[in-house]
C-alpha positions in Angstrom: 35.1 98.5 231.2 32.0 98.8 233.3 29.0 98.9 231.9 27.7 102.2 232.3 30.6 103.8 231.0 30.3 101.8 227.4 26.9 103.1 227.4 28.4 106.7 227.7 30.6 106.1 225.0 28.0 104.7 222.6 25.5 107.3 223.2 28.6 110.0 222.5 29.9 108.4 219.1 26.2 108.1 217.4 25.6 111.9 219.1 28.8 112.5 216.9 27.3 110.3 213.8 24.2 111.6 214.3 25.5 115.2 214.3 27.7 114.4 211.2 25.1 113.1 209.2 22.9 116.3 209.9 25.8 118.5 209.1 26.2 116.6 205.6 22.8 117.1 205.0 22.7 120.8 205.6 25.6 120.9 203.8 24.0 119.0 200.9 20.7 122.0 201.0 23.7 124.6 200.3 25.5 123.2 197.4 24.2 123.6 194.0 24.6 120.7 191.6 26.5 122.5 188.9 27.3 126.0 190.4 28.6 127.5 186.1 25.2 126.5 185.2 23.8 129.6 183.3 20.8 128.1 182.1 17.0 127.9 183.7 15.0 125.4 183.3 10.6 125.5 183.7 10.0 123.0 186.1 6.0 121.9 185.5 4.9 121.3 189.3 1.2 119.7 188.4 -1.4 120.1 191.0 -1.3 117.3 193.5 2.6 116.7 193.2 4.6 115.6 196.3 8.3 116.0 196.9 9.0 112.1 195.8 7.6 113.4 192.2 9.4 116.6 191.9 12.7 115.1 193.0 12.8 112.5 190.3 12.2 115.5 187.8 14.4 117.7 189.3 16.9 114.6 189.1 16.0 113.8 185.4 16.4 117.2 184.3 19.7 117.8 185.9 18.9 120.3 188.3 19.9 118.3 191.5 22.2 115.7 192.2 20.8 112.2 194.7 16.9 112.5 194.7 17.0 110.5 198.4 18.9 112.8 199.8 16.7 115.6 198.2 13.5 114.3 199.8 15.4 113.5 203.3 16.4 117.2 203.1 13.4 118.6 202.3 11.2 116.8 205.4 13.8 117.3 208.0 15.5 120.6 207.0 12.5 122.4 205.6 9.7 120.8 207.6 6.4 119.6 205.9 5.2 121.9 203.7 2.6 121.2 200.3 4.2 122.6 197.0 2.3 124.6 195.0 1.5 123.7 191.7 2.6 126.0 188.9 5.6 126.3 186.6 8.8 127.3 188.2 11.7 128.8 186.8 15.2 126.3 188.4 18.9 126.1 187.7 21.5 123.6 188.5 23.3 126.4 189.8 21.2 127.1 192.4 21.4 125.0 195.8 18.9 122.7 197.0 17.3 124.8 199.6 16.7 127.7 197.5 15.0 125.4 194.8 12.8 124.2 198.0 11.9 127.8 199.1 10.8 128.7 195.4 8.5 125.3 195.3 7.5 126.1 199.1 6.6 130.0 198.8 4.5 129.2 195.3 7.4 131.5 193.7 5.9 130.3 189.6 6.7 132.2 186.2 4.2 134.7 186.0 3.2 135.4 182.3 2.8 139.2 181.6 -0.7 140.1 179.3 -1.1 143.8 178.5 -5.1 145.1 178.4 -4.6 148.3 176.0 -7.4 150.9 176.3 -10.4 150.5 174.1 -10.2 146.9 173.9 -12.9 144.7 173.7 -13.8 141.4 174.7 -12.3 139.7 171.8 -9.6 141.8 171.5 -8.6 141.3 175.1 -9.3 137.1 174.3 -6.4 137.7 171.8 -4.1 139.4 174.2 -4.3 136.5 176.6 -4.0 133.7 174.0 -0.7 135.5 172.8 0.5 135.8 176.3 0.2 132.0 176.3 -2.6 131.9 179.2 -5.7 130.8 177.4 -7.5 129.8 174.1 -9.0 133.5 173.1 -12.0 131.3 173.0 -12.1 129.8 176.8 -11.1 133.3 178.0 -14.3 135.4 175.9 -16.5 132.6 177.2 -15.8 133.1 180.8 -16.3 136.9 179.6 -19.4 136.7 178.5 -20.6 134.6 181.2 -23.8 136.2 182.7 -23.4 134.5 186.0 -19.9 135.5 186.5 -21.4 139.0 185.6 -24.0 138.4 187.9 -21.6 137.5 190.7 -19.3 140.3 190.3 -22.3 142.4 190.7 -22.4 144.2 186.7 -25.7 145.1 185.7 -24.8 143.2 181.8 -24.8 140.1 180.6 -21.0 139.9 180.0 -18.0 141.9 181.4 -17.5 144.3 178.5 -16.1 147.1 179.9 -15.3 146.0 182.8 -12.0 144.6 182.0 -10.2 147.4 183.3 -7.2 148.2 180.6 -3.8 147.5 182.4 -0.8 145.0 182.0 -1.5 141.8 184.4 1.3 139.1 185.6 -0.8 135.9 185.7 0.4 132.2 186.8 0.2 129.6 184.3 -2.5 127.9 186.6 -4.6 130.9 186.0 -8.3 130.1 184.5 -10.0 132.4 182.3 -12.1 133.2 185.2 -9.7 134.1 187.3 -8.0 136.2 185.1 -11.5 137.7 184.2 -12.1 138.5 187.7 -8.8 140.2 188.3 -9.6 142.1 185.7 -12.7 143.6 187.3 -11.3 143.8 190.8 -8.7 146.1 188.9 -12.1 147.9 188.0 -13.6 148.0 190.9 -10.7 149.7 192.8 -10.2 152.0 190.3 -13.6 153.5 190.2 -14.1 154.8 193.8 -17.0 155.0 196.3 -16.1 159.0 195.3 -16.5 158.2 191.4 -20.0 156.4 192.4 -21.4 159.8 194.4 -20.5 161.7 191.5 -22.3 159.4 189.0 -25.5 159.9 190.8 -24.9 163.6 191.0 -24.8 163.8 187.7 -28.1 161.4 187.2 -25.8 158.3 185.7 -25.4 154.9 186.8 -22.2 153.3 186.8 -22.5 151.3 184.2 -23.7 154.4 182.4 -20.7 156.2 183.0 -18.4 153.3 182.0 -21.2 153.1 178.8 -19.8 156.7 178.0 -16.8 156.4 178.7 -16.4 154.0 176.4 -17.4 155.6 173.6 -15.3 158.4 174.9 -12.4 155.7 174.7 -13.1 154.8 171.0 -13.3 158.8 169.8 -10.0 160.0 170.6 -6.7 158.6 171.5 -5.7 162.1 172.5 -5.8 162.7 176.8 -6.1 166.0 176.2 -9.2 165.9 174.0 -11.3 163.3 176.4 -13.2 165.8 178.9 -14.0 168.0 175.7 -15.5 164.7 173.8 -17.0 163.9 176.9 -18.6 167.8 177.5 -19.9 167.4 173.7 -21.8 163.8 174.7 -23.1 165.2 177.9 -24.4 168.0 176.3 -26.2 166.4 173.4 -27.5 163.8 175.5 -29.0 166.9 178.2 -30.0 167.9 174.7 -32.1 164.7 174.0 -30.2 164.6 170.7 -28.9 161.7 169.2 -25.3 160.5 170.0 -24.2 159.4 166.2 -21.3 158.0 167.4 -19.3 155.9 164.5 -17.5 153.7 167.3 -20.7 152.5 168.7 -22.6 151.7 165.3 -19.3 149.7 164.5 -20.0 147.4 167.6 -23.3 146.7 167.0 -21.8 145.1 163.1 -21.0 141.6 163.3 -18.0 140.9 161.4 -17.5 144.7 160.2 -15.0 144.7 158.0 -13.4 148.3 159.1 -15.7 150.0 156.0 -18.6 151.7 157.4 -21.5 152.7 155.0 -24.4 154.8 154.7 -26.5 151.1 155.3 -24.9 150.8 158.4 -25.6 154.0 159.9 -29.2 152.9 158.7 -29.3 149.9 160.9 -31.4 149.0 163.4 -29.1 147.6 166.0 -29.1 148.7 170.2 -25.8 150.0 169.5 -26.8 152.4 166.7 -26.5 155.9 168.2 -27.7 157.6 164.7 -31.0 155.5 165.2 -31.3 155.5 169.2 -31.7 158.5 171.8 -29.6 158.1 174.8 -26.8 155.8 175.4 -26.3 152.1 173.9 -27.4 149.5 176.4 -23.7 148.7 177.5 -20.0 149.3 176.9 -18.1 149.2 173.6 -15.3 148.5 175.0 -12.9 149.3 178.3 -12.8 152.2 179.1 -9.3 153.3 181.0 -8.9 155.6 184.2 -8.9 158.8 182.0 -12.1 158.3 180.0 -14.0 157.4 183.0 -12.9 160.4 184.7 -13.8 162.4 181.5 -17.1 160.7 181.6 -17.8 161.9 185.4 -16.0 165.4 185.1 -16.4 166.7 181.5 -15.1 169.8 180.8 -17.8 172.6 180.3 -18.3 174.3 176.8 -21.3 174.8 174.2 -20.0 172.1 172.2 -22.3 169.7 170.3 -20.3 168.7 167.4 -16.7 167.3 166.4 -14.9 166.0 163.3 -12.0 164.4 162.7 -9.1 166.5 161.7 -7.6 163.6 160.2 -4.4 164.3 162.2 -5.4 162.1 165.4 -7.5 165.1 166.7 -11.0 166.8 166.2 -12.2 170.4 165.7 -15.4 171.1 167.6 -18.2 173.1 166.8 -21.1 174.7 168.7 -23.9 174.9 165.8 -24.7 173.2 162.8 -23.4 175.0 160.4 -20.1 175.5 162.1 -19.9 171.9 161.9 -21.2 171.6 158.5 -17.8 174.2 157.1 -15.6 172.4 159.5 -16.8 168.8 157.5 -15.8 170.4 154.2 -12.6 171.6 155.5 -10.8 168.5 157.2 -13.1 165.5 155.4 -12.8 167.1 151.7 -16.4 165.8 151.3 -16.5 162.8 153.3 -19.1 161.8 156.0 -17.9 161.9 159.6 -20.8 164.0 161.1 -20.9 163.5 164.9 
């Protein structure tokens, strides 16, 4: 045979082997180790981890089925691509190229963390910890951080109140900080460039308005009653009188232990409204969308008092003494003049 022509021949049969082999391989990317597997595993992808590493575990844990081949798939089917750290949610069940695109797309667990309205830092601390994200301590430290106040551009020392109120899906990689920022970009969207014109119509900086709404937050849990709270604060406070606002006299106690007293409301703290004119220096709490609106467009009435009805809702007065029968009728005695 001439020499040329066993050349042919050689080329053509490892074409065909070569072709063979990359048809086995793709063929290996498509079939899942175990396709009855029910069960997911959480595959911990730490930062810096190549595909040699995550093969071995995927190997160890069962998930796949010949690491080598694994690896050899992933450079030449998938390309080079950097995996993502994070936790990742994987099944025997499912084929190798779709565990690839999960580590390759940064597709982790996301761990949900629900913000309630009228939390404050430490209560928010305690949501994240129980989500599994953070120490409640790690997360109210990067909340009270003044430079990452600074940086996010709050007039405060910390982020109190600025931790907008919402349910979250964080990464297990997140840090407190980032969370913490999320949390104030969620803010800062919410309170529009419209919001901050009406603030200075109405003579408020933001973090006045947030300050109110706040306290708004903390008085009632009822929508409907928020722009009426909010007419009565706005109206005292044009009035130069004092706020006397329980919720903020609370704050200002450390360890209060959910019993107010007559000593209390005698306090000097910044956060005593029955001892200060004006607003506290900063939030109570986070405010959510309604109170802030509430706080920017309260409803207009001659209001200057409430009390608690002791059914969730308030009865509001426009004198003294109106006030003063209304206290006898719903708090049989008890003090809850606002």
């Amino acid at each position: 045979m001439p020499a040329p022509k066993r050349i042919l021949i050689l080329v053509v049969i490892l074409a065909v082997a070569g072709a063979g082999a990359w048809f086995g391989l793709l063929r290996y990317g498509a079939t899942p180790a175990d396709p009855g597997a029910r069960n997911e595993q959480v595959l911990v992808v730490a930062p810096g981890m190549g595909i040699n590493a995550v093969a071995t575990l995927l190997h160890r844990a069962g998930i796949i089925h010949h690491p080598d081949l694994f690896r050899l798939f992933a450079r030449t089917a998938r390309g080079r691509h950097v995996i993502k750290a994070g936790e990742y949610r994987v099944s025997a069940a499912m084929p190798p190229s779709d565990i690839l695109d999960r580590l390759f797309s940064g597709d982790v667990v996301l761990y949900r963390v629900t913000i309630p309205e009228g939390f404050a830092i430490d209560q928010i601390a305690g949501a994240v910890a129980q989500a599994g994200l953070a120490t409640s301590e790690a997360f109210a430290a990067a909340a009270r951080d003044s430079g990452l106040a600074k940086e996010m551009g709050i007039p405060a020392d910390t982020l109190e109140g600025y931790l907008f109120p919402e349910t979250y899906y964080f990464p297990a990689t997140a840090t407190p900080r980032k969370m913490a920022t999320a949390m104030v970009d969620r803010f800062n969207a919410v309170f529009t460039d419209e919001w901050k014109t009406r603030a200075t119509q109405q003579g408020f900086s933001v973090h006045q308005i947030v300050t109110l709404a706040s306290i708004i937050e903390k008085e009632t849990a009822h929508p409907d009653e928020r722009p009426v709270i909010a007419s009565v604060f706005h109206n005292r406070l044009a009035k130069r009188m004092r706020l006397e606002s329980d919720p903020t006299v609370i704050y200002g106690i450390p360890d209060f232990d959910g019993n107010i007293t007559r000593a209390h409301l005698r306090q000097e703290t910044p956060y005593n409204t029955y001892r200060i004119r004006g607003l506290p220096p900063g939030p109570i709490a986070s405010p959510g969308k309604e109170s802030l609106y509430a706080a920017l467009f309260p409803a207009q009435t001659g209001y200057l008092y409430f009390v608690a009805k002791n059914d969730g809702t308030h009865h509001f007065s426009a004198t003294l003494a109106e006030h003063n029968r209304a206290v006898q009728t719903y708090q049989l005695g008890r003090r809850r003049k606002k």
